[in-house]
N, CA, C and O atoms as a GROMACS GRO file, in nm:
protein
  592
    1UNK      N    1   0.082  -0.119   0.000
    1UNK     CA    2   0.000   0.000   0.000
    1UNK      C    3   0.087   0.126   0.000
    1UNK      O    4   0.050   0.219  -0.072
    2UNK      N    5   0.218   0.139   0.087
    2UNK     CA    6   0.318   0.236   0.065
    2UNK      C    7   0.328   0.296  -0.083
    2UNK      O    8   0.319   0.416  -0.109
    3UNK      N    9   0.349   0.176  -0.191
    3UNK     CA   10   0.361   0.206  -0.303
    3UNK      C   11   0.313   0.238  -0.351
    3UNK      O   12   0.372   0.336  -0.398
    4UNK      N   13   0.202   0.228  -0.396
    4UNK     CA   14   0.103   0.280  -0.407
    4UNK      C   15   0.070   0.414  -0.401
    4UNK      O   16   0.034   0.489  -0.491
    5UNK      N   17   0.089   0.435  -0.271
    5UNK     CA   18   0.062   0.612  -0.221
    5UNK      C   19   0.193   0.685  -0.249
    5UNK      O   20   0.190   0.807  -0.236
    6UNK      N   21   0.329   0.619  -0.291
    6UNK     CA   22   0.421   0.664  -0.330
    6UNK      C   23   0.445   0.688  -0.473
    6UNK      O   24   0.509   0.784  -0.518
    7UNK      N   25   0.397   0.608  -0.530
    7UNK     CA   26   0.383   0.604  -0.664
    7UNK      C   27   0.304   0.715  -0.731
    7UNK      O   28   0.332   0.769  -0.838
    8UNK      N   29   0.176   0.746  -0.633
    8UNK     CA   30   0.072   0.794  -0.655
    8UNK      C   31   0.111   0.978  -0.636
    8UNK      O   32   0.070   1.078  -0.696
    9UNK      N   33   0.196   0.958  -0.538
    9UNK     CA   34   0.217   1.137  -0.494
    9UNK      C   35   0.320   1.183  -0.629
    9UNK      O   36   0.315   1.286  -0.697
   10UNK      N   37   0.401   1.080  -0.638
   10UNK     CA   38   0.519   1.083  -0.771
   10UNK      C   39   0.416   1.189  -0.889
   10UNK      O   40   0.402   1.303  -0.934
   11UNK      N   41   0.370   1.062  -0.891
   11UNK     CA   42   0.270   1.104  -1.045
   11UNK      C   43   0.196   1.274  -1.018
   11UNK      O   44   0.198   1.377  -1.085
   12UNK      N   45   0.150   1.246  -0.915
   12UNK     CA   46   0.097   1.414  -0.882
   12UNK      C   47   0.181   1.522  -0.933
   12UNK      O   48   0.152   1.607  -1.018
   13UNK      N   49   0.314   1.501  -0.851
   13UNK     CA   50   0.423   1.598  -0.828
   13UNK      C   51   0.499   1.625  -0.971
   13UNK      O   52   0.561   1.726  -1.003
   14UNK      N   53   0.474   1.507  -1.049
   14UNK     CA   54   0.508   1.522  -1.228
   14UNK      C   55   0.421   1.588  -1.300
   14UNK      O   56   0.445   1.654  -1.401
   15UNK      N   57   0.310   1.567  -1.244
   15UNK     CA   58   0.202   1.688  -1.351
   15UNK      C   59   0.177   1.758  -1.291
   15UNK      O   60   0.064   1.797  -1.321
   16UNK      N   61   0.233   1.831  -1.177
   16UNK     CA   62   0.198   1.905  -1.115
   16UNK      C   63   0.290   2.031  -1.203
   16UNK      O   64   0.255   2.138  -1.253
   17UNK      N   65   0.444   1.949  -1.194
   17UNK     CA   66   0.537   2.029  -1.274
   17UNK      C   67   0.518   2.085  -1.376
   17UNK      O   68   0.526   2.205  -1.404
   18UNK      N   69   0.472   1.936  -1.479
   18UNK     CA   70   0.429   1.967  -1.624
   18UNK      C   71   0.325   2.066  -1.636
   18UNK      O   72   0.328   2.102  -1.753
   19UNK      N   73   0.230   2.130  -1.573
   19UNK     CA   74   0.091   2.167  -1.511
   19UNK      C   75   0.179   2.334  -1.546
   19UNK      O   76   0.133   2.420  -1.620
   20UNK      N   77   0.290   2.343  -1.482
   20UNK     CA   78   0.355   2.474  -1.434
   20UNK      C   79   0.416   2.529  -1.566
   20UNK      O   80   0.410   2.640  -1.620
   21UNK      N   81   0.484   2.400  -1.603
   21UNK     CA   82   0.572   2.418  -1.708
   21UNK      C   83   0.521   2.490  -1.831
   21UNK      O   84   0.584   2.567  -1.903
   22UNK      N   85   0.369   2.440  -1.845
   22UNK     CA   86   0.263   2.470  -1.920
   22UNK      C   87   0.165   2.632  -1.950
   22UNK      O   88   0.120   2.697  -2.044
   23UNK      N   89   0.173   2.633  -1.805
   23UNK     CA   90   0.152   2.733  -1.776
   23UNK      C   91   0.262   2.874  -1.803
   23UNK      O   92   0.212   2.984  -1.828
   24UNK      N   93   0.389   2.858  -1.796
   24UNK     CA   94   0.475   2.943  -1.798
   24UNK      C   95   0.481   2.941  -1.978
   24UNK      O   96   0.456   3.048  -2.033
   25UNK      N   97   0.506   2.852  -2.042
   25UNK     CA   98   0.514   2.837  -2.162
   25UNK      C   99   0.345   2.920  -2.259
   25UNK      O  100   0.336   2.954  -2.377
   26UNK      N  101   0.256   2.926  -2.166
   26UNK     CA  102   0.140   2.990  -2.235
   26UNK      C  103   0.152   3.121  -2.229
   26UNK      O  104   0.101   3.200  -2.308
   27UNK      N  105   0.269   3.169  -2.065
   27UNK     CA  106   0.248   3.301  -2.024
   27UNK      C  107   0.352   3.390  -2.141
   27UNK      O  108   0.330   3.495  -2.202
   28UNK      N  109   0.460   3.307  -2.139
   28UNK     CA  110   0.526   3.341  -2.269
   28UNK      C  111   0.544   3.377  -2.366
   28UNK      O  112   0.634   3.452  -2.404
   29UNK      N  113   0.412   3.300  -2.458
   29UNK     CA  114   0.375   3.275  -2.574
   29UNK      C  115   0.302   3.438  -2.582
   29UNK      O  116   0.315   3.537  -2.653
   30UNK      N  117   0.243   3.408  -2.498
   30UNK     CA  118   0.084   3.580  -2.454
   30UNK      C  119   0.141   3.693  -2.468
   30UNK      O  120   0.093   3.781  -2.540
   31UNK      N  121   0.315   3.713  -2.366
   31UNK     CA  122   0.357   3.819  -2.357
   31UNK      C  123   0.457   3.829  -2.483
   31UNK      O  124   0.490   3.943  -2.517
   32UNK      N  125   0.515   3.709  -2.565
   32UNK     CA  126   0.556   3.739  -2.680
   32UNK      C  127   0.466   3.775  -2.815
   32UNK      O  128   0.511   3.853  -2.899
   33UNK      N  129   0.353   3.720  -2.826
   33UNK     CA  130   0.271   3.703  -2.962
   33UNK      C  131   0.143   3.759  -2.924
   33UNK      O  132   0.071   3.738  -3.022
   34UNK      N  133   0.066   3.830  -2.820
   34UNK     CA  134  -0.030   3.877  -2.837
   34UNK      C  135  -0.037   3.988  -2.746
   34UNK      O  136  -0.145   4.046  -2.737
   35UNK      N  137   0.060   4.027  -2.680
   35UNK     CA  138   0.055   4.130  -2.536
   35UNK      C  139   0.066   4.273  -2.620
   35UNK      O  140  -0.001   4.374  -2.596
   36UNK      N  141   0.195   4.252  -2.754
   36UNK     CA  142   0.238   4.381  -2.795
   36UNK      C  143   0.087   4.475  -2.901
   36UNK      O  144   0.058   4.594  -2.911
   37UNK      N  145   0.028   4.356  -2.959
   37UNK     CA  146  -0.058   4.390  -3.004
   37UNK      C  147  -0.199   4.488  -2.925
   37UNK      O  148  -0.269   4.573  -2.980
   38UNK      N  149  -0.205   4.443  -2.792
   38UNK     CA  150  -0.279   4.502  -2.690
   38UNK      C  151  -0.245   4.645  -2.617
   38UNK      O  152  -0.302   4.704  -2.525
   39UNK      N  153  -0.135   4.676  -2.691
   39UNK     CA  154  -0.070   4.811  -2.595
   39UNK      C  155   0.059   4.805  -2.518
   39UNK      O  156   0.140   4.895  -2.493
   40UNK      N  157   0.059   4.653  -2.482
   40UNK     CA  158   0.198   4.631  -2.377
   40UNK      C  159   0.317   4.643  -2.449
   40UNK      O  160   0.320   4.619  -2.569
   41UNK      N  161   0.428   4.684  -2.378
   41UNK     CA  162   0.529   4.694  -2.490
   41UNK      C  163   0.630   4.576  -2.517
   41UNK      O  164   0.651   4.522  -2.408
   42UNK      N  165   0.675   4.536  -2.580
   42UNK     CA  166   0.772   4.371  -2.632
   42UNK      C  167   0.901   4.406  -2.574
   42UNK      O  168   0.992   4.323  -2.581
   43UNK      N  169   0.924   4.537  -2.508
   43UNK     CA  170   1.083   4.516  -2.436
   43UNK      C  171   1.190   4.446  -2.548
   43UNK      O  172   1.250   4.340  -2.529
   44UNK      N  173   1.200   4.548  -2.694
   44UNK     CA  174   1.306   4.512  -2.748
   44UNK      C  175   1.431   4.499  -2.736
   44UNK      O  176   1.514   4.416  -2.775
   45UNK      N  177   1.434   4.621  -2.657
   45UNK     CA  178   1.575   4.618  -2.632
   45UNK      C  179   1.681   4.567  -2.519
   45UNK      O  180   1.803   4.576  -2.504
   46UNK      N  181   1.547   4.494  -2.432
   46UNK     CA  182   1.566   4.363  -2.341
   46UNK      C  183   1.620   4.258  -2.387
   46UNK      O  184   1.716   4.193  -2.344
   47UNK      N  185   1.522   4.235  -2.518
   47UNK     CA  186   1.603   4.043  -2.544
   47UNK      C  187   1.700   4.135  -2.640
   47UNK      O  188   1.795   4.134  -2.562
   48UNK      N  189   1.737   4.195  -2.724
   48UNK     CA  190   1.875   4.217  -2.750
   48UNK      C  191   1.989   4.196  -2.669
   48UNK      O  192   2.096   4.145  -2.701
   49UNK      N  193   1.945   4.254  -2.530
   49UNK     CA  194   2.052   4.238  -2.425
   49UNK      C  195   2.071   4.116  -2.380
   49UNK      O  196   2.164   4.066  -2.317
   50UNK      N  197   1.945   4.061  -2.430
   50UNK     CA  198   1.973   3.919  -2.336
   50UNK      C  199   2.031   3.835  -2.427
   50UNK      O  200   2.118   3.758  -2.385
   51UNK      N  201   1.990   3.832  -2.584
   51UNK     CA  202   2.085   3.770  -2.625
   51UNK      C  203   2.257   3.802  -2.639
   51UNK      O  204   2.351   3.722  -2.640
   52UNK      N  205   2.255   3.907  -2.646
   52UNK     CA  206   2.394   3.950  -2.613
   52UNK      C  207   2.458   3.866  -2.505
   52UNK      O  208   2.546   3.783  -2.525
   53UNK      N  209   2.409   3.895  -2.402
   53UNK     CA  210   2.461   3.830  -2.260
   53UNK      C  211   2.456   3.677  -2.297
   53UNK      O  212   2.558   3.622  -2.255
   54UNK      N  213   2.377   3.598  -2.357
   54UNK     CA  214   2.382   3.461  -2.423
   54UNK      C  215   2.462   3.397  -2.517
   54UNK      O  216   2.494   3.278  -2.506
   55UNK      N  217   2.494   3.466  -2.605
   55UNK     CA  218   2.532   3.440  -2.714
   55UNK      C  219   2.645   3.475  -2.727
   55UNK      O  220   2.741   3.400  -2.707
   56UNK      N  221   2.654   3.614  -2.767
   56UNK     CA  222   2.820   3.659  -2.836
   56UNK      C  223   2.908   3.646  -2.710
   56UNK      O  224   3.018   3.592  -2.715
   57UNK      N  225   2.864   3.689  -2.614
   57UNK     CA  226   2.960   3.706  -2.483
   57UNK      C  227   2.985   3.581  -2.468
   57UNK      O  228   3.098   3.568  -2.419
   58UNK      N  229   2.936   3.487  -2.486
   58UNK     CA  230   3.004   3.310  -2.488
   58UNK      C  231   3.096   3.271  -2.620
   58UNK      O  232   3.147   3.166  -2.659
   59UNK      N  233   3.092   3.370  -2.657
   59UNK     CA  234   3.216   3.352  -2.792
   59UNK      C  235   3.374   3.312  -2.737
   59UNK      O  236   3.438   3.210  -2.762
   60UNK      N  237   3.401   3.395  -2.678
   60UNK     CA  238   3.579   3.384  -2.663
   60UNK      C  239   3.614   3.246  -2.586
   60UNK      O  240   3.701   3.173  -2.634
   61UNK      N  241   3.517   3.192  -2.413
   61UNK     CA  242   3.494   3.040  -2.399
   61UNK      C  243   3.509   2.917  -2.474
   61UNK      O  244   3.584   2.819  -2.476
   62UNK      N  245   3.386   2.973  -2.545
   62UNK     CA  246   3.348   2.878  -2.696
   62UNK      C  247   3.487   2.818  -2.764
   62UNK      O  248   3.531   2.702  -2.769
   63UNK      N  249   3.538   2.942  -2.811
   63UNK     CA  250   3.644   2.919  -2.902
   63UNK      C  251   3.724   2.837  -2.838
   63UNK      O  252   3.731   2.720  -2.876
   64UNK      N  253   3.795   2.882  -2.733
   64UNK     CA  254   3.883   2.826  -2.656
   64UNK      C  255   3.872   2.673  -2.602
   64UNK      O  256   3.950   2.578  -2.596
   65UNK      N  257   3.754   2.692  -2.570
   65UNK     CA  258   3.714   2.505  -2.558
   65UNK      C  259   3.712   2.445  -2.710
   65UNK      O  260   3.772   2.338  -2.725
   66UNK      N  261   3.663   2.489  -2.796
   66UNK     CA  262   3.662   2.433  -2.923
   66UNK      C  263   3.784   2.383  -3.024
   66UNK      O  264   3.792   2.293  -3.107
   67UNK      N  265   3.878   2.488  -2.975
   67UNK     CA  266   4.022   2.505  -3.010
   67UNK      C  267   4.137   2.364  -2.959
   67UNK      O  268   4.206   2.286  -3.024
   68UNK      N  269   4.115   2.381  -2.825
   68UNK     CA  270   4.135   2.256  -2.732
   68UNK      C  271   4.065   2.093  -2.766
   68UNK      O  272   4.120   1.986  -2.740
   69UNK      N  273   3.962   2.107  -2.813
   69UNK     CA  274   3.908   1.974  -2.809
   69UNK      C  275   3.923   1.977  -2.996
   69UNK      O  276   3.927   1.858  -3.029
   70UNK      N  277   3.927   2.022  -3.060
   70UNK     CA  278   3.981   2.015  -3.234
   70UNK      C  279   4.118   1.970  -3.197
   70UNK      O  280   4.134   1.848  -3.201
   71UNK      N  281   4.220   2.041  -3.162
   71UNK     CA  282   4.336   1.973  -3.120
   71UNK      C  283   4.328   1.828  -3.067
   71UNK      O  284   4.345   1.728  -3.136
   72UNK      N  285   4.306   1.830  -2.959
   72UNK     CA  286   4.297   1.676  -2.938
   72UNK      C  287   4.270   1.572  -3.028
   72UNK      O  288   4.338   1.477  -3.066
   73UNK      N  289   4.114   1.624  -3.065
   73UNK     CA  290   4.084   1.525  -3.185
   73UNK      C  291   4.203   1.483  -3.279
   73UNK      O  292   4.238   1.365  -3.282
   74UNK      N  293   4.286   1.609  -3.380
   74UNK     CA  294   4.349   1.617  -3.452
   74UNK      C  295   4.455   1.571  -3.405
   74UNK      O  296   4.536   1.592  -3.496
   75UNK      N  297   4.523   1.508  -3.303
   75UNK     CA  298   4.652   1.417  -3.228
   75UNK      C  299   4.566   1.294  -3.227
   75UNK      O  300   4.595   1.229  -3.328
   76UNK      N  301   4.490   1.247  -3.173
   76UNK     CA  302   4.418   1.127  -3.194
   76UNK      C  303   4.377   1.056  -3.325
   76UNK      O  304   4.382   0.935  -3.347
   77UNK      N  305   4.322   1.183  -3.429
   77UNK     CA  306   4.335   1.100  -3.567
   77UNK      C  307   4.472   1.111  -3.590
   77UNK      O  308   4.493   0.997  -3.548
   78UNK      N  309   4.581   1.150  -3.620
   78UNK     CA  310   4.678   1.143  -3.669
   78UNK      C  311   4.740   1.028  -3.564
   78UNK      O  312   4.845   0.995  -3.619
   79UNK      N  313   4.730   0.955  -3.449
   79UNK     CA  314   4.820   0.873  -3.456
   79UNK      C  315   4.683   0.724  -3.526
   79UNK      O  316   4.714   0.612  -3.567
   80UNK      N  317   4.595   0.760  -3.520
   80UNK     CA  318   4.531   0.642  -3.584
   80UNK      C  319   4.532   0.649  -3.767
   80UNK      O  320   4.531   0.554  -3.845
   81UNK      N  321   4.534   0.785  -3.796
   81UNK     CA  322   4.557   0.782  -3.959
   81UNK      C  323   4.705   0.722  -3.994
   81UNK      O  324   4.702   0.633  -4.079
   82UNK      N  325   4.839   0.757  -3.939
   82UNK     CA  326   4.966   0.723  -3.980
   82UNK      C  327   4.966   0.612  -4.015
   82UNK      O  328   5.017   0.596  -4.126
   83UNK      N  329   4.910   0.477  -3.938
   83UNK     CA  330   4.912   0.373  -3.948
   83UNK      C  331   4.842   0.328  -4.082
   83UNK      O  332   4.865   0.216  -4.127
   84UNK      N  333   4.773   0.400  -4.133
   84UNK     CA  334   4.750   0.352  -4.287
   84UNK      C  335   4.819   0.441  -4.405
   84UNK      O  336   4.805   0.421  -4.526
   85UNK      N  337   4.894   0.539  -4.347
   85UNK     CA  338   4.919   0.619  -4.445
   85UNK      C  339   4.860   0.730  -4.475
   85UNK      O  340   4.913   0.802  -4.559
   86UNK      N  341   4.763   0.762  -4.426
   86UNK     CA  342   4.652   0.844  -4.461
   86UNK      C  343   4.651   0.979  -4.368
   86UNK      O  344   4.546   1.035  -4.335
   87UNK      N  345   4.770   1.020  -4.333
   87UNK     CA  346   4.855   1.132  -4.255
   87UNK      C  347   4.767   1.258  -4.301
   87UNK      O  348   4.725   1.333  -4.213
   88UNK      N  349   4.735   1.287  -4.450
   88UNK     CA  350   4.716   1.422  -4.513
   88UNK      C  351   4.566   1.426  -4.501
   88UNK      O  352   4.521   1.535  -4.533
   89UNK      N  353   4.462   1.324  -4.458
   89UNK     CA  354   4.340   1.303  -4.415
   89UNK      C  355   4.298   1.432  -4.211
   89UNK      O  356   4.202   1.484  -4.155
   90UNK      N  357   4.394   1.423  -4.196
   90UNK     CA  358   4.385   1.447  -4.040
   90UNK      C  359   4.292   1.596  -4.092
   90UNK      O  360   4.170   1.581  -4.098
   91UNK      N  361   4.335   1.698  -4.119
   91UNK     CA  362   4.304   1.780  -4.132
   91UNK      C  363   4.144   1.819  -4.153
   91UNK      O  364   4.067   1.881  -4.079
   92UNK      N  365   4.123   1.754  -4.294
   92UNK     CA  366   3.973   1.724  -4.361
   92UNK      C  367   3.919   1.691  -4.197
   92UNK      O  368   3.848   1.760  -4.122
   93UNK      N  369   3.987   1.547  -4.175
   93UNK     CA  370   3.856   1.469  -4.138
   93UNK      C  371   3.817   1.606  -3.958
   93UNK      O  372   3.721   1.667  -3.910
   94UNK      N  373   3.934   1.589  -3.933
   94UNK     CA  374   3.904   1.723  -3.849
   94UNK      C  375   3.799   1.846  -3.845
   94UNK      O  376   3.727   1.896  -3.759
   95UNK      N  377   3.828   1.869  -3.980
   95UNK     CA  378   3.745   2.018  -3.974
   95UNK      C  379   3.599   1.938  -3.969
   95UNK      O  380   3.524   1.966  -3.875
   96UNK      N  381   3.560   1.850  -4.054
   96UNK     CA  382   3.444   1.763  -4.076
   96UNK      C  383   3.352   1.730  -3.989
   96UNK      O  384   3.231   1.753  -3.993
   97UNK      N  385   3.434   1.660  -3.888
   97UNK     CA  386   3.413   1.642  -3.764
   97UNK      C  387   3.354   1.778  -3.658
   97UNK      O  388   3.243   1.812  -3.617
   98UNK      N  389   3.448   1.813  -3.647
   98UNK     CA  390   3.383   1.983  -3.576
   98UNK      C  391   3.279   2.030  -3.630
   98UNK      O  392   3.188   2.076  -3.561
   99UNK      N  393   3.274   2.026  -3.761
   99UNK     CA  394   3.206   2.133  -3.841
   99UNK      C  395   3.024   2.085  -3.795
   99UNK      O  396   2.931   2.150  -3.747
  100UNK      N  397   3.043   1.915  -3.847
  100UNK     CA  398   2.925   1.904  -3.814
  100UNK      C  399   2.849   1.826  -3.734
  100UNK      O  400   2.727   1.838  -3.735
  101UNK      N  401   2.910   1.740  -3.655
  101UNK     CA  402   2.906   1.681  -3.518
  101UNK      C  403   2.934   1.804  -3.382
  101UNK      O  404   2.864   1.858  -3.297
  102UNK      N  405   3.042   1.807  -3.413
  102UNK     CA  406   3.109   1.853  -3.222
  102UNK      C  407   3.030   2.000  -3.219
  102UNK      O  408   2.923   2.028  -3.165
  103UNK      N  409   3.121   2.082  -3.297
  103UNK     CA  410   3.035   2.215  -3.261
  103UNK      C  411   2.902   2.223  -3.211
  103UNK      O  412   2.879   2.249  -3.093
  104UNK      N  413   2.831   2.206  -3.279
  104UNK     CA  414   2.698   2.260  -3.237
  104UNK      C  415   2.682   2.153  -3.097
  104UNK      O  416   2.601   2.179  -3.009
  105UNK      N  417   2.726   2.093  -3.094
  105UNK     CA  418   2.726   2.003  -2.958
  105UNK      C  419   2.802   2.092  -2.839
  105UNK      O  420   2.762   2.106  -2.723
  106UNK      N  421   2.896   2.135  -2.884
  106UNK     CA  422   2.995   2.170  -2.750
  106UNK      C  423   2.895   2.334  -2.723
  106UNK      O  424   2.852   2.370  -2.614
  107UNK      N  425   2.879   2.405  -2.848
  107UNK     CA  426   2.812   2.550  -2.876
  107UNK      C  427   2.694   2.530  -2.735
  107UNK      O  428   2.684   2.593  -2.629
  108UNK      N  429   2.605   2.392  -2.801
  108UNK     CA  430   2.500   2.376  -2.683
  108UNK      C  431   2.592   2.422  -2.545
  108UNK      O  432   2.609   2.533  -2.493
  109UNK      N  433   2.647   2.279  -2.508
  109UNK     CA  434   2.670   2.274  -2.384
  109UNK      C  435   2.722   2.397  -2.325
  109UNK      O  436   2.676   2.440  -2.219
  110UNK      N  437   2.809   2.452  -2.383
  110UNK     CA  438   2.890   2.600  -2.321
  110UNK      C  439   2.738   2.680  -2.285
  110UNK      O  440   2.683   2.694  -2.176
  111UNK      N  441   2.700   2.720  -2.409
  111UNK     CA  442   2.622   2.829  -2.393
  111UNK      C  443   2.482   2.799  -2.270
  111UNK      O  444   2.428   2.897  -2.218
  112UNK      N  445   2.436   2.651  -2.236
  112UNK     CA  446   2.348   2.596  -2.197
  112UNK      C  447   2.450   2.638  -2.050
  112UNK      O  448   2.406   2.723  -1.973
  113UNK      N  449   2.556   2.585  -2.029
  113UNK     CA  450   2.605   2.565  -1.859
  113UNK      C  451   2.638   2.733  -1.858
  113UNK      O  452   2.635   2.774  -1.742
  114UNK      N  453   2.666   2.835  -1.952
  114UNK     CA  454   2.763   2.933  -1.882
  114UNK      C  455   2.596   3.002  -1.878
  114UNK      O  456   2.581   3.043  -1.763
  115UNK      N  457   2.458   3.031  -1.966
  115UNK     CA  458   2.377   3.150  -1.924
  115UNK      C  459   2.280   3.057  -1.884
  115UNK      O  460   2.170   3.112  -1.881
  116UNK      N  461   2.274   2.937  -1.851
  116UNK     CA  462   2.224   2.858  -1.670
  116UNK      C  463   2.269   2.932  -1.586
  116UNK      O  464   2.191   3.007  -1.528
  117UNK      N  465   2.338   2.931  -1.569
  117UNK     CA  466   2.407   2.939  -1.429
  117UNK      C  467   2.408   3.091  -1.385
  117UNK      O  468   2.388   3.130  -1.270
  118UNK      N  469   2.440   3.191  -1.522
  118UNK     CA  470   2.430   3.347  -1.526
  118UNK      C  471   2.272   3.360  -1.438
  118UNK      O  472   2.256   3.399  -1.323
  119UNK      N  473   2.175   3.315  -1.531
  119UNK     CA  474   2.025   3.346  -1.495
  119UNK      C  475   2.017   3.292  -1.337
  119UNK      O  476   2.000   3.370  -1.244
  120UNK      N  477   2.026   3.209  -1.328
  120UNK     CA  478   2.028   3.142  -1.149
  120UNK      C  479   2.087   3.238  -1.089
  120UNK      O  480   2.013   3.302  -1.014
  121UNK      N  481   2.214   3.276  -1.097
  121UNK     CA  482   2.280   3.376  -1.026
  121UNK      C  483   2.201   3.522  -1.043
  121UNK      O  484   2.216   3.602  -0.951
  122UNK      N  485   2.157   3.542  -1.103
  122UNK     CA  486   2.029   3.657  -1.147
  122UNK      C  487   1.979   3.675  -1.027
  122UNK      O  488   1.984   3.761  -0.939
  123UNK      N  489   1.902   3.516  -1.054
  123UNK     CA  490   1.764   3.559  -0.978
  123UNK      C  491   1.817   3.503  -0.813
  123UNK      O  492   1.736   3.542  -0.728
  124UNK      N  493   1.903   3.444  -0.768
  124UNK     CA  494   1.985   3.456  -0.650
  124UNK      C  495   2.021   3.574  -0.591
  124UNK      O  496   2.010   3.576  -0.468
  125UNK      N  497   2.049   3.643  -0.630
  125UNK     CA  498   2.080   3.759  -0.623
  125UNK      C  499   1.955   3.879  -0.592
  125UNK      O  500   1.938   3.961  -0.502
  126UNK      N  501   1.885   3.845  -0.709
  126UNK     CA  502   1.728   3.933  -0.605
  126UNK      C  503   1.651   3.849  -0.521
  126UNK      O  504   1.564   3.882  -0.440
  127UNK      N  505   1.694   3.734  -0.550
  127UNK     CA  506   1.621   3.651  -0.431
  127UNK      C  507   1.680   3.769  -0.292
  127UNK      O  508   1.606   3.851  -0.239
  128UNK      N  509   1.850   3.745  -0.252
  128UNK     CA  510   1.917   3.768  -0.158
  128UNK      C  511   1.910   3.945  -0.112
  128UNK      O  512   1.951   3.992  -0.007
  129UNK      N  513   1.846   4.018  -0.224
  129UNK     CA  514   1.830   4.174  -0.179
  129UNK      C  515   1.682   4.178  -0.188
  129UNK      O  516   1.640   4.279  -0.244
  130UNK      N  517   1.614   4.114  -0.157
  130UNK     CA  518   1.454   4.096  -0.128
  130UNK      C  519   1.390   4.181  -0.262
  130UNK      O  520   1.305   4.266  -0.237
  131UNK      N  521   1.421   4.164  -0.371
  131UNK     CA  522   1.416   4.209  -0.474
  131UNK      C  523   1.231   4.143  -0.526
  131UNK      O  524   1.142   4.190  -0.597
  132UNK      N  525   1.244   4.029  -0.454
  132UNK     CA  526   1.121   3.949  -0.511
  132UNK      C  527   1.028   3.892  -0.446
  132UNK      O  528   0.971   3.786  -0.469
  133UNK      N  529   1.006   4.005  -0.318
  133UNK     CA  530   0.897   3.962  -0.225
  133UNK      C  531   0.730   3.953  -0.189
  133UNK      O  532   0.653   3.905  -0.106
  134UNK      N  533   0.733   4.031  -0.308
  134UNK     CA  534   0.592   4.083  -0.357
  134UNK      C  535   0.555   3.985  -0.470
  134UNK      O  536   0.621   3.944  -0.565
  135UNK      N  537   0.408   3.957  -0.425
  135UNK     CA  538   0.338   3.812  -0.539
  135UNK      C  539   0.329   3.892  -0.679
  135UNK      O  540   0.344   3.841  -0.790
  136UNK      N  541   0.305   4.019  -0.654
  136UNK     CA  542   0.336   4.070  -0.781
  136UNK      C  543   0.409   4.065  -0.897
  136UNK      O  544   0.383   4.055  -1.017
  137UNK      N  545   0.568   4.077  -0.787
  137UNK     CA  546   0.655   4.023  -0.930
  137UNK      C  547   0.677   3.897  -0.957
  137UNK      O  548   0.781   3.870  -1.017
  138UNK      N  549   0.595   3.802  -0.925
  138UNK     CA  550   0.586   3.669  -0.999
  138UNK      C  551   0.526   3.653  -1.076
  138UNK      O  552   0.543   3.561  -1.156
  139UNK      N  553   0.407   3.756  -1.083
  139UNK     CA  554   0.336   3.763  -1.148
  139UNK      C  555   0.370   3.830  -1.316
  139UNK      O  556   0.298   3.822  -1.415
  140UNK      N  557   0.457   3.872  -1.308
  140UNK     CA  558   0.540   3.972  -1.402
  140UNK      C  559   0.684   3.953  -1.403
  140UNK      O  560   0.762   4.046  -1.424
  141UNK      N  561   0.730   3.799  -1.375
  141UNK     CA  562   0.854   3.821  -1.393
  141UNK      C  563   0.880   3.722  -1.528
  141UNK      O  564   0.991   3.689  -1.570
  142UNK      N  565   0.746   3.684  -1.588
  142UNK     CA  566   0.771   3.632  -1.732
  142UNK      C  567   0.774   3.725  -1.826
  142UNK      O  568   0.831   3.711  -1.935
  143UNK      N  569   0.704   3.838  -1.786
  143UNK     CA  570   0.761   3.951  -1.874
  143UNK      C  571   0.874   4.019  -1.893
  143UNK      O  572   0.900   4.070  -2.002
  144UNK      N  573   0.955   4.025  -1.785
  144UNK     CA  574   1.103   4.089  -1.752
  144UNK      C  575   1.153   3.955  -1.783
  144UNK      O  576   1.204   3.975  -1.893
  145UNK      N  577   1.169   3.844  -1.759
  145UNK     CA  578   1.315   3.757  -1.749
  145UNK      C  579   1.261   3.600  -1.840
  145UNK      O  580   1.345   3.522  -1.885
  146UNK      N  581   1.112   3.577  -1.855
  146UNK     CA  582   1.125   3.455  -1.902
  146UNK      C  583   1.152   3.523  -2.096
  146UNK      O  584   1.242   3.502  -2.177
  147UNK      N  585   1.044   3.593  -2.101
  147UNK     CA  586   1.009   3.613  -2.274
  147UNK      C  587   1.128   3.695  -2.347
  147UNK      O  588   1.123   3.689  -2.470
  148UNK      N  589   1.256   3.786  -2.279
  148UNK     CA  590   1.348   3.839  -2.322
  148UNK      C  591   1.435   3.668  -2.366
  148UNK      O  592   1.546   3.666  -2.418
   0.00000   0.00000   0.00000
């Protein structure tokens, strides 16, 4: 019977999430695709900033990890190419490799762990100067921080 009622709260607590998740994703959608039309304003020059802070500013990281792990690769094929001869391959198969496997893989991960962690520290931060004590700005903080 434990299981049961354990199993049972599980399942709650998963659509409870999904329930939220849903909800934030509608509030989103409202304040991106139908709010500006109503008078509210789209805060352009918010998600500019925010992609800025996302994107280009993860450039110089990027590279540097990318730079590092192309290298590697490129010592690893070359001691497995020598052995057939196929020495003048390293290069190609290198760029190949990066170009259309790794990159956009590593691009994710950088950009996913470095403006994670930025936004958490965000909202840590007004958590910690009582920035967000009022039900109000929960109410409005998909307008400032989710839809930029």
């Amino acid at each position: 019977m434990e299981f049961v009622s354990q199993l049972g709260s599980s399942t709650l607590d998963a659509l409870s999430y999904l329930g939220s998740l849903a909800s934030l994703g509608a509030r989103a959608a409202y304040y991106t695709l139908v709010a500006p039309f109503q008078g509210k304003p789209l805060r352009l020059q918010r998600a500019v900033s925010q992609a800025m802070d996302t994107g280009v500013r993860a450039l110089p990281i990027l590279s540097l990890i990318t730079f590092f792990i192309g290298l590697i690769l490129a010592l690893q094929a070359a001691y497995e190419l020598r052995r057939f001869g196929a020495i003048s391959a390293v290069a190609t198969a290198v760029a190949v490799s990066m170009s259309r496997e790794l990159g956009p893989l590593i691009t994710a991960i950088v950009v996913i762990g470095r403006s994670g962690s930025a936004f958490a520290a965000e909202i840590g931060t007004m958590k910690v100067s009582e920035e967000m004590l009022s039900t109000d700005f929960w109410i409005l903080i998909d307008a400032f921080d989710v839809i930029p």
